[in-house]
C-alpha positions in Angstrom: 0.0 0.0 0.0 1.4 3.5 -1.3 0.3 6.4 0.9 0.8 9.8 0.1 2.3 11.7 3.7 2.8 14.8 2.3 -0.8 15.0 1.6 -2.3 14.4 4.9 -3.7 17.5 7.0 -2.4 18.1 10.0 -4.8 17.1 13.1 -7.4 16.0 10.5 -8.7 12.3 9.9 -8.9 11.4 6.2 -10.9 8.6 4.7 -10.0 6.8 1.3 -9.1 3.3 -0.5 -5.7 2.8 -1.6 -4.9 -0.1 -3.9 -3.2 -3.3 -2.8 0.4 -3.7 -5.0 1.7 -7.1 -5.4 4.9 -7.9 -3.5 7.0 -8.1 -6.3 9.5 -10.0 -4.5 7.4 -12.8 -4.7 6.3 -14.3 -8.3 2.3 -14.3 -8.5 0.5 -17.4 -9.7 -2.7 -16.6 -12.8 -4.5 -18.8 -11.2 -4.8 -16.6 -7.6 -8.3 -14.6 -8.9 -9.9 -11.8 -7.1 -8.1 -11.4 -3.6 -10.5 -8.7 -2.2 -9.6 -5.4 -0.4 -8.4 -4.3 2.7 -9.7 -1.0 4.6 -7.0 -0.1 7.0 -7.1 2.3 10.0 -3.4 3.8 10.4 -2.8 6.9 12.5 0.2 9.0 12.0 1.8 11.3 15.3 3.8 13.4 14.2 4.7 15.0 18.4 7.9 17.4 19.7 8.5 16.2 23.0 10.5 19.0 25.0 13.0 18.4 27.8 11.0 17.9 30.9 12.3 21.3 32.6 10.2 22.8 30.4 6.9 21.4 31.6 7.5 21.2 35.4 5.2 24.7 35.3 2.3 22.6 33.9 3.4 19.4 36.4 3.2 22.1 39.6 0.0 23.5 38.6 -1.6 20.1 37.9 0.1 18.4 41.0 -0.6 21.3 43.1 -4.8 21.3 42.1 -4.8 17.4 42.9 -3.4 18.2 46.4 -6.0 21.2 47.4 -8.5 18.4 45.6 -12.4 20.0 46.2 -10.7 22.6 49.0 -9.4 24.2 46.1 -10.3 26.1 42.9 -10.4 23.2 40.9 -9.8 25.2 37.6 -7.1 22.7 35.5 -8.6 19.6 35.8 -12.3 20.5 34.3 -10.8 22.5 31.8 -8.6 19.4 30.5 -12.2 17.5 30.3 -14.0 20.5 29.0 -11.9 21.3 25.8 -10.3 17.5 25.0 -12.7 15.7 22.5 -14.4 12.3 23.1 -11.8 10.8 20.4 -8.7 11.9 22.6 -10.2 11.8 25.7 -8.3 8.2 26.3 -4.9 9.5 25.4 -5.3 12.7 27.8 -6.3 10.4 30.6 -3.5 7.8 30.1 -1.0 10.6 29.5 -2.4 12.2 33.1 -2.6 8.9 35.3 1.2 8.3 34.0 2.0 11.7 35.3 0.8 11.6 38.6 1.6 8.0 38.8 5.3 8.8 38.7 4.1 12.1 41.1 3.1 9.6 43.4 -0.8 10.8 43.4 -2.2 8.3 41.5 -5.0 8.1 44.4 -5.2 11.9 44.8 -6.3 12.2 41.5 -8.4 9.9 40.8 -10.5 10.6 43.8 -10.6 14.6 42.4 -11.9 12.7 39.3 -14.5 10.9 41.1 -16.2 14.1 43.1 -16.2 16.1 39.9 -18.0 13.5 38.6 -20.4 12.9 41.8 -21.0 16.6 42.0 -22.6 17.1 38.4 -24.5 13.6 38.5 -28.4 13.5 39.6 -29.3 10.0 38.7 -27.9 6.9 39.8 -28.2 4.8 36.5 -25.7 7.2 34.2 -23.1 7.7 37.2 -19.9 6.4 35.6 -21.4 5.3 32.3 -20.5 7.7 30.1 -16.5 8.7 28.3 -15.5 11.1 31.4 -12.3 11.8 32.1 -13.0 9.7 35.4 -13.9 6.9 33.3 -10.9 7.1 31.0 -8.3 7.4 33.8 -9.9 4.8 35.8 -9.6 2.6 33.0 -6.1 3.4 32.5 -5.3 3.0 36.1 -6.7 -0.8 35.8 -4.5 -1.6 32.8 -1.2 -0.4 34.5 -2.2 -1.4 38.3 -4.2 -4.7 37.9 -3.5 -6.4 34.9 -1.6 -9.3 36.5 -4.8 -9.5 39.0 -6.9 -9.8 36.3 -4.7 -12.4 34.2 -4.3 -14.8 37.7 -8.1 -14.1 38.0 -9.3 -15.1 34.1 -6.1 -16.7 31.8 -7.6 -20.5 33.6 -11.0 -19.6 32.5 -10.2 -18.2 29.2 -8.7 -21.3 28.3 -11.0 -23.6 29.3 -13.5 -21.3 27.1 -11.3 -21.7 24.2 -11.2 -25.7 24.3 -15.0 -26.0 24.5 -17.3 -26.4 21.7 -20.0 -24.8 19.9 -22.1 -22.4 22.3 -24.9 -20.9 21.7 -28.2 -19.5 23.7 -29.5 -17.1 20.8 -32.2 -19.4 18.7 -32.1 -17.4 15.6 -28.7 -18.0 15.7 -28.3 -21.8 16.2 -26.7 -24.4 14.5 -28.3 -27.5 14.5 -25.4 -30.0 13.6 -24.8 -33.9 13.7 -24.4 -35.8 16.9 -24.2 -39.3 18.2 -21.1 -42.3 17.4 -20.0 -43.9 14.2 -23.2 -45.0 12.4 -25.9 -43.4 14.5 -25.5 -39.8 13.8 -28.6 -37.8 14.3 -29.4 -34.0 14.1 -29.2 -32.2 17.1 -32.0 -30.7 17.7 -32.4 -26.8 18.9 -33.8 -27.1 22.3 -30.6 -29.8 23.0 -27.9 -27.2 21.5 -30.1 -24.3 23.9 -29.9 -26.6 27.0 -25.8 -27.7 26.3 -25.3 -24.2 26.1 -27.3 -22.9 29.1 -25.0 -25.9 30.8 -21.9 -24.8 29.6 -21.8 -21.1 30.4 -23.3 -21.8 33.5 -20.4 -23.8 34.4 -18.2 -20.8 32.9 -20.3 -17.9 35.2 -20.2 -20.2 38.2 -15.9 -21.1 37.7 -15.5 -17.5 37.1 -17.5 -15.6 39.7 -15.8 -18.7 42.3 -12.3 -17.7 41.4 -13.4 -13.7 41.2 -14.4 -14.6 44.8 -11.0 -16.2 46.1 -9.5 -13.9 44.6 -9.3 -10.5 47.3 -5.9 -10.8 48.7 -4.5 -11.5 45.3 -5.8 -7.3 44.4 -3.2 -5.2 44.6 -4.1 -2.9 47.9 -3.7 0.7 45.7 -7.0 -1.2 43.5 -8.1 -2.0 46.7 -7.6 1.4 48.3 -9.3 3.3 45.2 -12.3 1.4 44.9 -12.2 2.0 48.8 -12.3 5.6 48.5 -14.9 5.2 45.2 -17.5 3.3 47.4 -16.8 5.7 50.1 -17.6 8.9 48.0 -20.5 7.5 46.1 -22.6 6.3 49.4 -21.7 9.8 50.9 -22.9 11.4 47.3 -26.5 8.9 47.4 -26.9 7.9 51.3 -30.3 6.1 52.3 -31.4 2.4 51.8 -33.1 3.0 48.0 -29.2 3.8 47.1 -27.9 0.7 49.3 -27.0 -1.0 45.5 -24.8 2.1 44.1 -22.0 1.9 45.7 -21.8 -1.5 44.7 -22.8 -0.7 41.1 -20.2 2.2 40.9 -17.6 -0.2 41.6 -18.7 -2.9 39.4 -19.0 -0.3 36.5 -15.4 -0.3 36.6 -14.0 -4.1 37.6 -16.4 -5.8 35.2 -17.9 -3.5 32.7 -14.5 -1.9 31.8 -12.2 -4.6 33.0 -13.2 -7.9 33.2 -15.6 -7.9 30.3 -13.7 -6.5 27.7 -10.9 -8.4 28.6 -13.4 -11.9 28.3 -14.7 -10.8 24.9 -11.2 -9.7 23.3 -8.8 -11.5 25.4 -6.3 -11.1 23.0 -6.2 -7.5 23.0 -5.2 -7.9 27.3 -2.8 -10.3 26.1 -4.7 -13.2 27.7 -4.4 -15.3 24.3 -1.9 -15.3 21.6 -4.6 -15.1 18.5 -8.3 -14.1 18.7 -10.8 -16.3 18.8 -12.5 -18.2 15.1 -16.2 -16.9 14.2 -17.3 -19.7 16.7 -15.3 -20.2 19.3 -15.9 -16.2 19.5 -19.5 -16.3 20.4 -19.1 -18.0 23.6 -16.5 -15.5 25.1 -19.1 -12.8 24.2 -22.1 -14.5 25.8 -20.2 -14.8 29.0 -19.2 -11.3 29.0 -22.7 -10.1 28.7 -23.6 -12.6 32.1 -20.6 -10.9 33.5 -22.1 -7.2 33.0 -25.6 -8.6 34.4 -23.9 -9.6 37.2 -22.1 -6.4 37.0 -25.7 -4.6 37.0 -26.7 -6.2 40.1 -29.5 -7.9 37.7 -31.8 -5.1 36.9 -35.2 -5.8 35.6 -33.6 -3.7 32.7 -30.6 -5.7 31.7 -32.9 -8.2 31.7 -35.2 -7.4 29.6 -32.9 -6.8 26.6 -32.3 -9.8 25.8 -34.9 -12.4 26.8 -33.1 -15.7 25.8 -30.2 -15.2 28.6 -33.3 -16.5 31.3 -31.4 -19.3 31.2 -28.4 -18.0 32.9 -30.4 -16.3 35.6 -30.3 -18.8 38.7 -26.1 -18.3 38.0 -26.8 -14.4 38.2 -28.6 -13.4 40.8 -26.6 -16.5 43.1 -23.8 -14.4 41.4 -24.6 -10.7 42.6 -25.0 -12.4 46.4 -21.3 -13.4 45.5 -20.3 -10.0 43.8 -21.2 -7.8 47.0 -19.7 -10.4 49.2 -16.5 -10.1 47.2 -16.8 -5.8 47.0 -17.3 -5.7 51.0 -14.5 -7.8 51.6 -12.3 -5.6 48.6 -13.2 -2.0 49.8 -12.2 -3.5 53.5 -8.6 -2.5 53.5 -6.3 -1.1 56.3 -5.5 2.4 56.4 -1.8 1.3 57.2 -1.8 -1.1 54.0 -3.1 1.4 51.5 -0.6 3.9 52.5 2.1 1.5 52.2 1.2 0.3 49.3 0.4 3.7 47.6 4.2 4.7 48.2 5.2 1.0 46.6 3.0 2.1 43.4 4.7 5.7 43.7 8.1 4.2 43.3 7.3 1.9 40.3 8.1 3.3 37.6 4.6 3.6 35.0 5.0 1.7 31.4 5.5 3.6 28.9 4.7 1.4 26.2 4.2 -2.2 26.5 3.2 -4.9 24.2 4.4 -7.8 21.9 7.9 -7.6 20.2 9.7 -9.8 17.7 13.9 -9.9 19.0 16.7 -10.8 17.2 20.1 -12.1 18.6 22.6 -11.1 15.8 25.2 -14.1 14.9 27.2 -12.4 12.5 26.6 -10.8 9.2 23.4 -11.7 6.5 20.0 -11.0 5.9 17.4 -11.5 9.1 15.5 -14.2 8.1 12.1 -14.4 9.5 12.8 -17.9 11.4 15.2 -16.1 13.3 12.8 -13.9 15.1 11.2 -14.7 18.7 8.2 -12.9 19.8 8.7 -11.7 23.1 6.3 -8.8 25.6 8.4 -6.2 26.4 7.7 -3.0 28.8 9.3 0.4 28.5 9.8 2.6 31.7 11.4 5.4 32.4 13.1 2.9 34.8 14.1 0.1 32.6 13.5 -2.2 29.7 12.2 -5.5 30.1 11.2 -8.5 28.5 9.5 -12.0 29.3 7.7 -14.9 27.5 3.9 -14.0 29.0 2.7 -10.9 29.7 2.6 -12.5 33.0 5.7 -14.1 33.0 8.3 -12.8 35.2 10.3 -9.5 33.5 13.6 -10.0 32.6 15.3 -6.5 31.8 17.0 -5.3 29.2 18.7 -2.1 30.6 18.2 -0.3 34.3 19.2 2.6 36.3 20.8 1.9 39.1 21.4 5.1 41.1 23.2 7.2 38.7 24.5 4.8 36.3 22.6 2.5 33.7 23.6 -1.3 33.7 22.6 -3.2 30.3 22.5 -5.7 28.7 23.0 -6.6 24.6 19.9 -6.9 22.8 18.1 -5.7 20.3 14.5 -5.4 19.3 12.8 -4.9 16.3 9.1 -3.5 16.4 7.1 -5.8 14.2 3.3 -5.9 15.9 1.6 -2.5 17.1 
């Protein structure tokens, strides 16, 4: 694909086909036909990044709002949400939580986020639903704080997903197929693929709510301590016994909506899988993520009545919202002494600042790199160090570190190959 750079507007998004060129390194067969087209998505940045002396103004004036928190004018921090659009809202959160990650007031700012947010909401069913800048960061806080949590809590399940067969609970979207031994096959009919199904994510709901359950010392205690503080401010913003669910709900807006059910339904993209999932195997990771957000919901007459043919998964719900609270009152039920220890471990680490899959290469003399000779690898960038393992979850091996003043490394190089 040709693209022409110099033609591209600055800070504007441009739409167009571009024609696929054969790789004329390669010799192309008649007999290949019509190959189809490809619509690609490709961003170009194009960014000055100063030395850093010349934005410790901005870091003061941002660090210094977080500190006064509601006590103070609170100017800076609505104004970033005011004038950055919905489609770089995401980066400008990211970019922020990074900051005062490394500031060491993650916390502080996130629970400045969450009373802006409490102080301009009036109903309880759109608090944390929409794009917000609370949203965003607490998203981004997740992914940088919890996602070895969430990969202890859902890589067993994930697999176990990907080595069953055909689910399916949706009738005007079942497959009836052949069943029985060697001789004495027989069309399965729809209620049996409906009731295998109904079996088989129940089992999947049940395994994963159990192990959700289990899992509260395994949460890092700076999640811990912010989905403290969360519940805390939202059942001071909607006290009384007809809010007793919203603290619960504000909580699971964040751990299952925009955690753990994003990760089940594209668990490559959290790095829980190598490869997505087929066109059937990709249905079933989808169902359970909608029982997760039910769950999630608390099981409101509304997210049940969207779709009618999940009934079958509701015994496993509501047992699982029982389990869901359980597992909230025991996470938000952290020690004072904990929190602040662990807030000043999270201050220290350094925040990635890219992360993701790599292809290395160990050079043994001169010659062409062959492809064979690459090894795909996850590597994490921090202002701190460069590491590698074999798993996102595997232990990091790095690359190059600081180590007071000096910078010990090691020889290796990496090649960029998968964005």
């Amino acid at each position: 694909v040709v693209i022409d750079v110099q033609r591209l507007r600055v800070a504007q998004q441009e739409e167009g086909w571009f024609r696929l060129q054969p790789d004329q390194s390669k010799s192309r067969r008649h007999d290949e036909g019509n190959l189809g087209s490809l619509q690609l998505e490709v961003r170009l940045r194009d960014e000055t990044v100063l030395p850093s002396s010349y934005y410790q103004p901005l870091v003061h004036l941002l660090c210094h709002e977080v500190k006064l928190g509601m006590q103070g004018p609170g100017q800076l921090i609505p104004l970033i949400e005011e004038t950055s659009s919905t489609e770089c809202r995401q980066d400008v959160a990211t970019n922020l939580l990074k900051l005062f990650l490394g500031q060491g007031l993650a916390k502080d700012f996130l629970d400045l986020l969450f009373q802006l947010e409490l102080s301009r909401t009036s109903e309880t069913n759109t608090l944390f639903r929409s794009n917000s800048l609370a949203s965003k960061s607490m998203e981004s806080f997740l992914k940088v704080a919890g996602m070895q949590y969430l990969h202890g809590v859902l890589v067993p399940i994930i697999n176990k997903v990907f080595e069953e067969k055909y689910v399916e609970l949706d009738p005007s979207k079942v497959e009836v197929k052949d069943v029985g031994c060697s001789g004495l096959h027989r069309p399965q009919t729809e209620a049996e693929v409906l009731e295998q199904s109904a079996q088989t994510l129940r089992a999947h709901l049940g395994a994963l709510l159990s192990a959700l359950s289990r899992s509260v010392r395994a949460c890092p205690a700076v999640v811990r301590a912010t989905f403290r503080q969360l519940f805390r401010r939202v059942r001071e913003r909607f006290p009384g016994a007809q809010h007793e669910n919203v603290p619960f709900i504000a909580v699971t807006s964040f751990l299952c909506l925009r955690f753990f059910s994003p990760a089940i339904m594209s668990p490559k993209l959290f790095h829980l899988r190598e490869r997505h999932a087929d066109a059937r195997t990709s249905r079933t990771p989808l169902l359970l993520a909608k029982a997760v957000q039910n769950v999630g919901n608390m099981d409101t007459p509304a997210s049940r009545a969207k779709e009618a043919w999940m009934e079958p998964l509701q015994p496993t719900v509501r047992q699982g919202v029982a389990q869901l609270k359980d597992f909230i009152t025991k996470l938000v039920d952290i020690e004072e002494k904990d929190e602040l220890d662990l807030q000043r471990t999270l201050s220290l680490q350094a925040a990635p600042v890219k992360e993701g899959p790599l292809f290395i290469h160990r050079t043994k003399g001169k010659g062409p790199l062959m492809s064979s000779s690459f090894k795909k690898l996850y590597f994490s960038l921090t202002t701190e160090a460069l590491s590698f393992a074999k798993t996102p979850s595997s232990k990091l091996k790095w690359i190059f570190k600081k180590s007071g003043s000096a910078v010990i490394t090691r020889g290796i190089i990496a090649q960029n190959v998968d964005q």
